[in-house]
C-alpha positions in Angstrom: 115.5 137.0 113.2 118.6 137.1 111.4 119.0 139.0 108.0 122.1 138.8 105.9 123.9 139.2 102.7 125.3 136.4 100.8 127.6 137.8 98.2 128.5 136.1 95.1 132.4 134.9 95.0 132.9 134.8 91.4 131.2 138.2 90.1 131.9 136.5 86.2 129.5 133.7 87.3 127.1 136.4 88.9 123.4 136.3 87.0 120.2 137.1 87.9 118.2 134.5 86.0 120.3 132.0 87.5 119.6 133.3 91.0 116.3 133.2 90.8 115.8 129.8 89.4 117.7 128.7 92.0 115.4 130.2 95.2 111.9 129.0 92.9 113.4 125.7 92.6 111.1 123.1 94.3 113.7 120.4 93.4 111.0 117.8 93.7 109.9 119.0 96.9 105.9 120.3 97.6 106.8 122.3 100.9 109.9 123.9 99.5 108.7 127.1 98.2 106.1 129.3 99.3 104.5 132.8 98.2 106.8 134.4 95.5 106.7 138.1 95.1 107.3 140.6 92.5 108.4 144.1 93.1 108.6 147.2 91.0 108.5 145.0 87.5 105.7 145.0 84.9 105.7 141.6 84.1 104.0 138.7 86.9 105.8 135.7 86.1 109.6 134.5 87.9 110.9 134.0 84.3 109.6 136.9 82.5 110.7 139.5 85.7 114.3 138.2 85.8 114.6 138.8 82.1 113.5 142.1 82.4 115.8 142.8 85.1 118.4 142.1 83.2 117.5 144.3 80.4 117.7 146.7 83.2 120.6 146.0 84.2 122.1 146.0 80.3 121.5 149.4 80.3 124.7 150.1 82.8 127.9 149.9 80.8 130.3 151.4 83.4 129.4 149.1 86.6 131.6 146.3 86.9 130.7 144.8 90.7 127.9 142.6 91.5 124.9 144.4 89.2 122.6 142.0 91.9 122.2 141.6 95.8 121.4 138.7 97.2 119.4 138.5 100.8 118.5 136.0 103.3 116.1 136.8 105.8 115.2 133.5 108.6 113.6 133.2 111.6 113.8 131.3 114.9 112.7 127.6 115.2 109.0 127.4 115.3 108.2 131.0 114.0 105.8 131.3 111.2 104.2 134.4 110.9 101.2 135.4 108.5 102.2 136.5 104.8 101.2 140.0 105.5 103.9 140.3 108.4 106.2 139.0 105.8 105.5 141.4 103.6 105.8 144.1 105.8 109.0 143.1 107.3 110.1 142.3 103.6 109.8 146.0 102.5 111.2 147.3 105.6 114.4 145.5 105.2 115.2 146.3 102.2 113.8 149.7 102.4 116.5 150.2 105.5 119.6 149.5 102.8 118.2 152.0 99.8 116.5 149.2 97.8 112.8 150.1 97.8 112.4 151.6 94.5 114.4 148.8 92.7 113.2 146.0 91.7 113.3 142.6 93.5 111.5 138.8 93.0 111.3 137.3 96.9 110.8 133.7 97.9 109.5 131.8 101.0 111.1 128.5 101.9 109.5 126.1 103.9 112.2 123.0 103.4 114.2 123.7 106.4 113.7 124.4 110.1 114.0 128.1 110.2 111.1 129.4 108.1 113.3 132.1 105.7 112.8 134.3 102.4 115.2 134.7 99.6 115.4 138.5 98.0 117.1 138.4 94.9 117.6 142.6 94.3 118.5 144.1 91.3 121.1 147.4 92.8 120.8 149.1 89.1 117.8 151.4 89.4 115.1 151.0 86.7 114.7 154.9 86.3 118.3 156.5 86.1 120.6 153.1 85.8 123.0 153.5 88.6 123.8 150.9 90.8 124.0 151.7 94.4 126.1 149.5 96.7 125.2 149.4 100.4 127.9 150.6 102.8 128.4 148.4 105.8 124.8 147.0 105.5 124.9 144.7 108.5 125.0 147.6 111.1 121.6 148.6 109.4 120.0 144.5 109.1 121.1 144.8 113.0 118.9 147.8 113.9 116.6 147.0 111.3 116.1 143.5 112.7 115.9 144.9 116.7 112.8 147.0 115.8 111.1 144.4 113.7 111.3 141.9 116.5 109.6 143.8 119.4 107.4 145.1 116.6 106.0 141.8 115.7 106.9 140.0 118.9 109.4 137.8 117.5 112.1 135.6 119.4 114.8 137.6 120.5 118.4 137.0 118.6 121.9 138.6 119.7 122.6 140.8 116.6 126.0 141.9 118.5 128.9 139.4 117.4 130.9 138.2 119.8 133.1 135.9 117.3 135.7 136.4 114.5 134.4 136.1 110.5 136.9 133.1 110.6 134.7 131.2 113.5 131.7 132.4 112.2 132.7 130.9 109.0 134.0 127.8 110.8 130.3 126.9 112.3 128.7 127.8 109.4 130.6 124.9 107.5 129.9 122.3 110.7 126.3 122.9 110.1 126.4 122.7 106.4 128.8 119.9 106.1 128.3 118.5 109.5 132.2 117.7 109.4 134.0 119.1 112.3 136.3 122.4 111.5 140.2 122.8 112.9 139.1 125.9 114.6 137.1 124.1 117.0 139.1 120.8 117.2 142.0 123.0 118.1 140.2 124.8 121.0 138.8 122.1 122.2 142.0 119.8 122.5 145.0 122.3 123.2 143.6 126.0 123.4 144.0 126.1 127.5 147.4 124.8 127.1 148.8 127.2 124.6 147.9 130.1 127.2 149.8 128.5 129.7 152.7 128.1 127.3 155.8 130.4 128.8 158.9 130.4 125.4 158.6 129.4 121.9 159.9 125.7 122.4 156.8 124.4 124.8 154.6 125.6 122.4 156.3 123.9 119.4 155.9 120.9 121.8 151.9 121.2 122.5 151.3 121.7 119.0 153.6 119.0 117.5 151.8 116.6 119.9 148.8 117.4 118.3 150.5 117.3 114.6 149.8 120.7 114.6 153.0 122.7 113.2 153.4 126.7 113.6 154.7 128.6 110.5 155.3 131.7 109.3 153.3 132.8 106.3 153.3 136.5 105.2 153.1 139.5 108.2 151.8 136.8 110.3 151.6 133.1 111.9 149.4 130.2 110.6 148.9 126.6 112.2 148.8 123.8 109.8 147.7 120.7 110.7 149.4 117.0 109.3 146.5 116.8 106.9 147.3 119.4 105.3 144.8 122.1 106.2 146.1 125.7 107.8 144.5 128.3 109.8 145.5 132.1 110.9 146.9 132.1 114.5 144.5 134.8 115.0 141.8 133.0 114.3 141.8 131.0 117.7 142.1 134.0 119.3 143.8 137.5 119.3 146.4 136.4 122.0 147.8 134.3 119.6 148.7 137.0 116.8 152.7 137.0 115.7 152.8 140.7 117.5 151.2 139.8 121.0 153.1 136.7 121.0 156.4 138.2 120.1 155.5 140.9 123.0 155.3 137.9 125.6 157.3 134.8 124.1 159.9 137.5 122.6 161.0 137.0 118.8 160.1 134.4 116.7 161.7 130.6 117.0 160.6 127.7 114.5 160.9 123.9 115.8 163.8 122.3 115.9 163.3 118.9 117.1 160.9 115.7 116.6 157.8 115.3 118.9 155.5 112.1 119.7 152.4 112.9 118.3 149.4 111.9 120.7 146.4 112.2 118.6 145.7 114.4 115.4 142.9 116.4 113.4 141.3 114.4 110.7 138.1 115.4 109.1 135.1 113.9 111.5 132.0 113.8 111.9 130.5 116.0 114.6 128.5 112.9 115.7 130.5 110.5 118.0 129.5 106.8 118.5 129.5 103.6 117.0 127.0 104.1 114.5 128.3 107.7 113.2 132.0 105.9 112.5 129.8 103.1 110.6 128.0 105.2 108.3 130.7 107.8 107.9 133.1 104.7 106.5 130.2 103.9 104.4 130.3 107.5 103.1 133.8 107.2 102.2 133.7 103.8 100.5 130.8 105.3 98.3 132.7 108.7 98.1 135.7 107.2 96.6 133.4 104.5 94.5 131.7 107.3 93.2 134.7 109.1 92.6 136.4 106.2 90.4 133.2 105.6 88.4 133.1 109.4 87.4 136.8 109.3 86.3 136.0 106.0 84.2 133.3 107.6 82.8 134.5 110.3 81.7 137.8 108.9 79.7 135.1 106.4 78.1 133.7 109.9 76.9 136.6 111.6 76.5 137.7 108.6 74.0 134.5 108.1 72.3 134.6 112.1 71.8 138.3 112.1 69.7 136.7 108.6 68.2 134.1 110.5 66.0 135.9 113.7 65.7 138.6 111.9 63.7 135.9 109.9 61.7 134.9 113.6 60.9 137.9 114.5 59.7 139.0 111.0 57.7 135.4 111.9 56.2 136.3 115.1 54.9 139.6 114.2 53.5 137.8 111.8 51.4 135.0 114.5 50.1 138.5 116.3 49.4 140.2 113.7 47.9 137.1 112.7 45.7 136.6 116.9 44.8 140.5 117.0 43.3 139.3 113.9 41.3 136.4 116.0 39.5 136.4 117.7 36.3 135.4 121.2 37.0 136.4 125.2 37.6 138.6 126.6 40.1 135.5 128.2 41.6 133.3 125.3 41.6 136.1 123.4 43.2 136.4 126.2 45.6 132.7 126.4 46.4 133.1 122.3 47.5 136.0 122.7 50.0 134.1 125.5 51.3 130.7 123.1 52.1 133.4 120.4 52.7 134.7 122.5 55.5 131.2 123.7 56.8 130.3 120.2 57.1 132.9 119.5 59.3 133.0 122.2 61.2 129.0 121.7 61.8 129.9 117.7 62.6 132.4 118.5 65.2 130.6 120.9 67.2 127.7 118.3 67.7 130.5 116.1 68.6 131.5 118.6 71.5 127.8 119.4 71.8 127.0 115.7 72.9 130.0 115.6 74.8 129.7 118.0 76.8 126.0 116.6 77.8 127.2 113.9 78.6 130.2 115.0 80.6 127.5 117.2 83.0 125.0 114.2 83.7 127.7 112.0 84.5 128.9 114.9 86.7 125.4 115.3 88.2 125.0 111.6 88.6 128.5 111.2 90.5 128.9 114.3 92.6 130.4 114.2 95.3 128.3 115.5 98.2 128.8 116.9 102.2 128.3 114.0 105.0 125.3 115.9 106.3 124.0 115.9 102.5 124.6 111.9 102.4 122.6 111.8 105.9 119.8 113.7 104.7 119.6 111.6 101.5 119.6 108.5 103.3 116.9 109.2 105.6 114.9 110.1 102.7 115.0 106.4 101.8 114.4 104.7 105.3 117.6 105.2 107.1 116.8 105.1 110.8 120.4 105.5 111.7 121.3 108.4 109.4 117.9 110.0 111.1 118.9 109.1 114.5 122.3 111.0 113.9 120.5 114.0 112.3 119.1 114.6 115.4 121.8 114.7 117.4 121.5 118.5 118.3 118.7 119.3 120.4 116.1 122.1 119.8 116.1 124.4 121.7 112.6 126.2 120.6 109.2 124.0 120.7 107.1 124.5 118.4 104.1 126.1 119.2 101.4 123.7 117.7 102.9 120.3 118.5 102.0 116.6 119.7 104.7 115.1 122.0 104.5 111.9 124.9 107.0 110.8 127.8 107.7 107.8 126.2 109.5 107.7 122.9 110.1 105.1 119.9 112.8 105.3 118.3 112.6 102.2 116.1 109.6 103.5 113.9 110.1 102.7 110.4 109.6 106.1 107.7 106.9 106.3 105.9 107.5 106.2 101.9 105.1 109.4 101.5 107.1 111.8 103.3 108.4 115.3 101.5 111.3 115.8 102.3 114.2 115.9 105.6 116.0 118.6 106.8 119.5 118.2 107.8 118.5 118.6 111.2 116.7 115.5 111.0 113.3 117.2 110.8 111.1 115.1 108.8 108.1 117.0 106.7 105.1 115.0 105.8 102.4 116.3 103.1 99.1 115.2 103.3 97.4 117.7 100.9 97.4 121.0 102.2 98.6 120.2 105.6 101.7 119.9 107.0 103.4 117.7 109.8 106.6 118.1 110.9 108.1 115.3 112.7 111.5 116.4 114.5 111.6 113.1 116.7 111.0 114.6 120.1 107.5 115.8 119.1 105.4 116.2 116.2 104.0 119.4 114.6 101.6 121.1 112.3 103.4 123.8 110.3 100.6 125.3 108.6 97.1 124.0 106.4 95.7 122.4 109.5 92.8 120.2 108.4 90.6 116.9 110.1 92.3 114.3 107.9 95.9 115.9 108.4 95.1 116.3 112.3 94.0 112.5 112.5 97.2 111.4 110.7 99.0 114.0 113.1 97.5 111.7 116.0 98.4 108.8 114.3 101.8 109.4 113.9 101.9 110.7 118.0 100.4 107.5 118.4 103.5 105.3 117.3 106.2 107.9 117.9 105.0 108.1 121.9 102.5 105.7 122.6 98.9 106.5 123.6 99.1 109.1 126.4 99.7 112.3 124.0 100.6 115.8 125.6 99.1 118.8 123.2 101.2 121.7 123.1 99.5 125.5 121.5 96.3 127.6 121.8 93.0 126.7 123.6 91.3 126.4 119.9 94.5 123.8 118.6 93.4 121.4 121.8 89.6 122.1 120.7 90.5 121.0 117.4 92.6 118.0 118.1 89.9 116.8 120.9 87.6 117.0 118.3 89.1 114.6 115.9 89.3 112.2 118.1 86.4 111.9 119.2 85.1 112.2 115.6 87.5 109.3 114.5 87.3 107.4 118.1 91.1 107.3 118.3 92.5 105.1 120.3 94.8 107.4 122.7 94.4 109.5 125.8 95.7 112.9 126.7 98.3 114.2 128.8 96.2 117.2 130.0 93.4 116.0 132.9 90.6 118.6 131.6 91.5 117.8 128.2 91.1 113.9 128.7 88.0 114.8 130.9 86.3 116.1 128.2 87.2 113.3 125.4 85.5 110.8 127.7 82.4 113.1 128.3 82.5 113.3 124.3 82.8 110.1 123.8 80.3 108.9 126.3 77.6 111.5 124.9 78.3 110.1 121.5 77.7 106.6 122.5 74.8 107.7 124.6 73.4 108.7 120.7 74.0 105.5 118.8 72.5 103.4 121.7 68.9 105.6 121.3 69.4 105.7 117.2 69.9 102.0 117.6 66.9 101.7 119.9 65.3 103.5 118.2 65.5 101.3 115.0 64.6 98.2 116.9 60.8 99.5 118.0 60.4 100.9 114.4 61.1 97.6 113.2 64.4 98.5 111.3 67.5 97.8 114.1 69.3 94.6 114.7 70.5 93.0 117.9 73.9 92.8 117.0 76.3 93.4 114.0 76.0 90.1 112.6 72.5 88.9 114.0 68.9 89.7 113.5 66.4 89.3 115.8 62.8 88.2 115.1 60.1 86.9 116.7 57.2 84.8 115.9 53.6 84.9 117.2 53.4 82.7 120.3 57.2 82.3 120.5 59.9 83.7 122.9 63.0 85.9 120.7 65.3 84.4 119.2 68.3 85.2 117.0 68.8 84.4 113.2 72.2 83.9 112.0 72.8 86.1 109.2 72.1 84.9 104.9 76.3 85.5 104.5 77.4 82.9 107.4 75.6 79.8 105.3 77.9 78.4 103.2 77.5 79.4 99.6 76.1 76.2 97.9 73.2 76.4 100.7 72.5 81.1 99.8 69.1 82.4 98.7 68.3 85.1 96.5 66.8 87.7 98.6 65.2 90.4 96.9 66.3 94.2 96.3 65.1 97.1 98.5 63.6 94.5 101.4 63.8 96.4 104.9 65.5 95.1 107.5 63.2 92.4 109.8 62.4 93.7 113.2 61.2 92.3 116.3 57.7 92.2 115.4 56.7 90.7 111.5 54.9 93.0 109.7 51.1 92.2 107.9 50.9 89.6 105.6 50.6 91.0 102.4 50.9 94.8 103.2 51.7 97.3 100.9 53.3 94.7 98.5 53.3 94.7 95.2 56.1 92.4 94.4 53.4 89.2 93.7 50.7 91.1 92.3 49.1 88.0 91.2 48.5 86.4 94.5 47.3 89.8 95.9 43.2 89.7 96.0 41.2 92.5 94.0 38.3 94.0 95.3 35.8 95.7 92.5 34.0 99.0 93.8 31.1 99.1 91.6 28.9 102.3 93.4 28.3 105.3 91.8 26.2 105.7 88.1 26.3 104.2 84.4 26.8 106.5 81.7 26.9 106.7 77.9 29.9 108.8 76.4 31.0 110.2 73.2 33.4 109.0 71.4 34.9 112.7 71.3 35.1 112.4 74.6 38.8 111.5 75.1 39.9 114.9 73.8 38.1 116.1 77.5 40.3 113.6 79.5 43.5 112.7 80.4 44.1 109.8 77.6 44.1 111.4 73.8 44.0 109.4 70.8 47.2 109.6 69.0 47.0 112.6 66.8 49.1 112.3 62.8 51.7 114.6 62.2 51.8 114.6 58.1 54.0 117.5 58.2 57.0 114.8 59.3 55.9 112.5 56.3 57.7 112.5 52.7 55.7 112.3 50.1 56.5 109.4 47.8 56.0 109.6 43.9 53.9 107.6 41.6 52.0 106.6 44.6 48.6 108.2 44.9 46.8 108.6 47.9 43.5 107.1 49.4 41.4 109.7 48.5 42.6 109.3 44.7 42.2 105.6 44.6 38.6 105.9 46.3 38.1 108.4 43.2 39.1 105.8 40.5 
């Protein structure tokens, strides 16, 4: 587990609404966010809650850091634990830093490889107002972290750092950018060399051959590479400082002479091979392209923006000109330039209004993005190189509900319904509420396990390793996945021998079943030989097969009729139980029993009535007299 700050660098451009529209954001993904919770605020909704928070934190005039704390908590690869253990180890991390009775909206993420929850915090208390700034808070996320791990049996993760905030920072923009950093291109061409380096002059010359330059800057020393980029001394190590190496090398000596340069830094990608030096000149071709089209597109805005301001103004100088040429008061005049002036005013800020529109989606449309953002986006489209590359890294957790094979295909295509990638080259499939993670060496269910996303969990073992499968979790996982395929009769076999032992028993009982039902049907009169054939017999014949009414050609089809069971091997009675031809069928008359006179109110007594008038339904019709009147006359 690791839990850390991430502080805002511009505290102007600090806002809680804005923070936690970002970490609610699905941008277009379904498995991006997860449970969002609200602490210590009345209202329930994201929106509403951040508005209230800052009303809160309105109520502070004096405070002029950060009014809100942003906090990252991830796990290991594979971990997933239940939404009550987050929860839990939710409130105890931010109870360990003074935060507990202040309010707070939390996110999960799901979009990545490391399961992780956003806190956005709000340090002004919602009782007295005073913000309250944690002192040294990674010491207590270290402890805090420590306890919560053999609490909850979570992975174990070093919480002691062994590098320098400058490394630290270095990796962190390898993984983001996936471009690799001078730090590590330094210590990894030249760093042994420096320490064997005895005067000033031999160092000059290791670095120089690197096109790597060593400079004074300040109290201390930074290396600047030919491209232009610098780094503190320091940061390779604390041998190299300007006082430790004054104490060996003795006082500072710059360069003096020209060196050969061998080979130099130049922004990479951390991939090596054919391929990644394709793509990556792709990515600069498009960079630049991009680049240029934003530029052009802007001046055409920029131009069309002065364009219609100046028709604003030429059209107020004429309502000005026209005004002078009126007959009327000084104040009526006055009252004109003054609407005159409105108008423009109102007609230039919609100018700037539309501009300024404009200008951001053009921005948004051409922005330039991180090689390991370009990767990501081009795998979401079908790249199978850019994939391949994004999963250069190996993992070094398996998951603990996965499907993986000894045989791997690496040439199968992406399907067009997947969710999302990570920029580990994790690919997250979302077949309703389940999820399938496919990281290329094996292929897991995340969470929202279910038969149909189990089957198309199998399926997509099926193509990525072939048909001998290898289940990785819990005895009730393998239950489940055995089941499915027997219930689907899936074409694969299992890597585990009692596991495969008991999908051919399955399978076998199961077909044990459908050979009785179909049996079964045959003596009842209601099965068929074969799929496409029916068998039937004739009195004094041997069995023999009928071809089937859809085989004949279609000039040559009879009409059968509706609801006609299925002919089995023995015909049934001529004319038994059918109605269909009731006028071939013979009657018999029973005639026993007595004769009998009845009434003729006798039908009130039985089942058939006569049909009984209902004159309270009838509207009476004037200058029409009834029957009894006419009888009268």
């Amino acid at each position: 587990m690791i839990i850390r700050h991430i502080p805002m660098d511009s505290i102007k451009k600090s806002k809680f609404t804005n923070l936690v529209r970002y970490i609610t954001n699905g941008q277009g993904k379904q498995e991006r966010v997860g449970k969002i919770r609200i602490s210590n605020c009345s209202s329930v909704d994201p929106h509403w809650a951040a508005l209230e928070v800052e009303a809160t934190q309105s109520r502070n005039k004096r405070a002029q850091g950060d009014k809100s704390y942003h906090l990252l908590i991830s796990f290991a690869k594979g971990e997933c634990p239940e939404s009550e253990v987050l929860r839990t180890i939710e409130e105890k991390v931010v109870g360990s830093i003074g935060f507990s009775a202040h309010q707070r909206i939390s996110t999960v993420h799901h979009d990545t490889d490391n399961l992780h929850i956003h806190v956005a915090i709000n340090k002004i208390h919602p009782i007295h107002f005073t913000m309250k700034e944690p002192y040294q808070a990674y010491k207590q996320f270290s402890k805090v972290a420590i306890q919560l791990e053999d609490e909850f049996s979570l992975i174990k993760t070093n919480h002691q750092g062994k590098k320098s905030r400058a490394e630290n920072r270095a990796d962190d923009m390898e993984h983001h950018a996936g471009i690799e950093s001078l730090i590590n291109w330094v210590k990894r061409h030249c760093l042994d060399t420096l320490r064997e380096c005895r005067d000033w002059a031999s160092l000059h010359d290791t670095l120089a051959a690197h096109d790597l330059a060593l400079r004074l800057r300040g109290n201390g020393l930074i290396v600047e590479s030919g491209f232009g980029i610098s780094i503190k001394a320091s940061s390779l190590s604390r041998e190299f400082s300007k006082k430790k190496l004054e104490d060996r090398l003795g006082p500072f000596q710059p360069l003096h002479r020209e060196i050969s340069i061998n080979q130099s830094y130049a922004l990479r990608p951390l991939q090596q091979g054919i391929k990644a030096n394709s793509l990556y000149k792709k990515y600069l071709v498009e960079k630049e392209t991009h680049y240029k089209l934003m530029r052009d597109k802007l001046v055409v805005l920029r131009d069309k923006k002065n364009r219609l301001i100046e028709q604003a103004k030429t059209k107020g100088k004429l309502k000005r000109a026209t005004v002078k040429l009126v007959n009327g008061s000084r104040e009526e005049k006055k009252l004109l330039y003054e609407s005159i002036h409105q108008s423009l005013k109102n007609d230039i800020r919609q100018v700037m209004k539309h501009y300024r529109q404009d200008c951001k989606y053009e921005v948004e449309r051409y922005k330039s993005c991180t090689w390991a953002d370009w990767l990501q986006k081009k795998a979401e489209k079908g790249d199978e190189d850019a994939l391949t590359l994004m999963r250069y890294n190996p993992q070094t957790h398996a998951r603990q509900y996965a499907l993986s094979g000894h045989t791997k295909n690496s040439t199968i295509s992406l399907s067009k319904t997947i969710d999302s990638v990570t920029k580990e080259g994790t690919v997250i499939h979302k077949i309703k509420t389940c999820t399938i993670r496919d990281t290329g060496r094996e292929i897991s269910i995340s969470k929202g396990a279910s038969p149909e996303g189990l089957k198309e969990a199998l399926l997509l073992a099926k193509k990525r390793f072939g048909n001998c499968i290898a289940v990785n979790g819990s005895a009730l996982f393998k239950q489940a996945i055995l089941m499915v395929a027997v219930r689907y009769e899936l074409d694969i076999k299992f890597d585990d021998y009692g596991l495969e032992l008991q999908r051919q028993h399955l399978l076998s009982i199961a077909g044990d079943r459908n050979e009785q039902s179909r049996r079964a049907g045959l003596i009842h009169g209601r099965g068929t030989g074969r799929s496409n054939e029916i068998v039937a017999t004739t009195p004094g014949s041997k069995r023999h097969r009928i071809k089937p009414v859809y085989s004949l050609p279609a000039t040559t089809r009879t009409r059968t009729k509706s609801n006609v069971g299925r002919t089995g091997q023995c015909p049934p009675p001529e004319n038994n139980n059918r109605l269909r031809v009731l006028s071939e069928l013979p009657v018999v008359q029973l005639t026993g029993g007595s004769k009998m006179l009845l009434q003729t109110h006798v039908h009130d007594q039985l089942e058939r009535k006569r049909t009984q008038p209902d004159n309270s339904l009838r509207r009476p019709i004037p200058h029409l007299s009834s029957t009894k009147e006419r009888k009268k006359r």
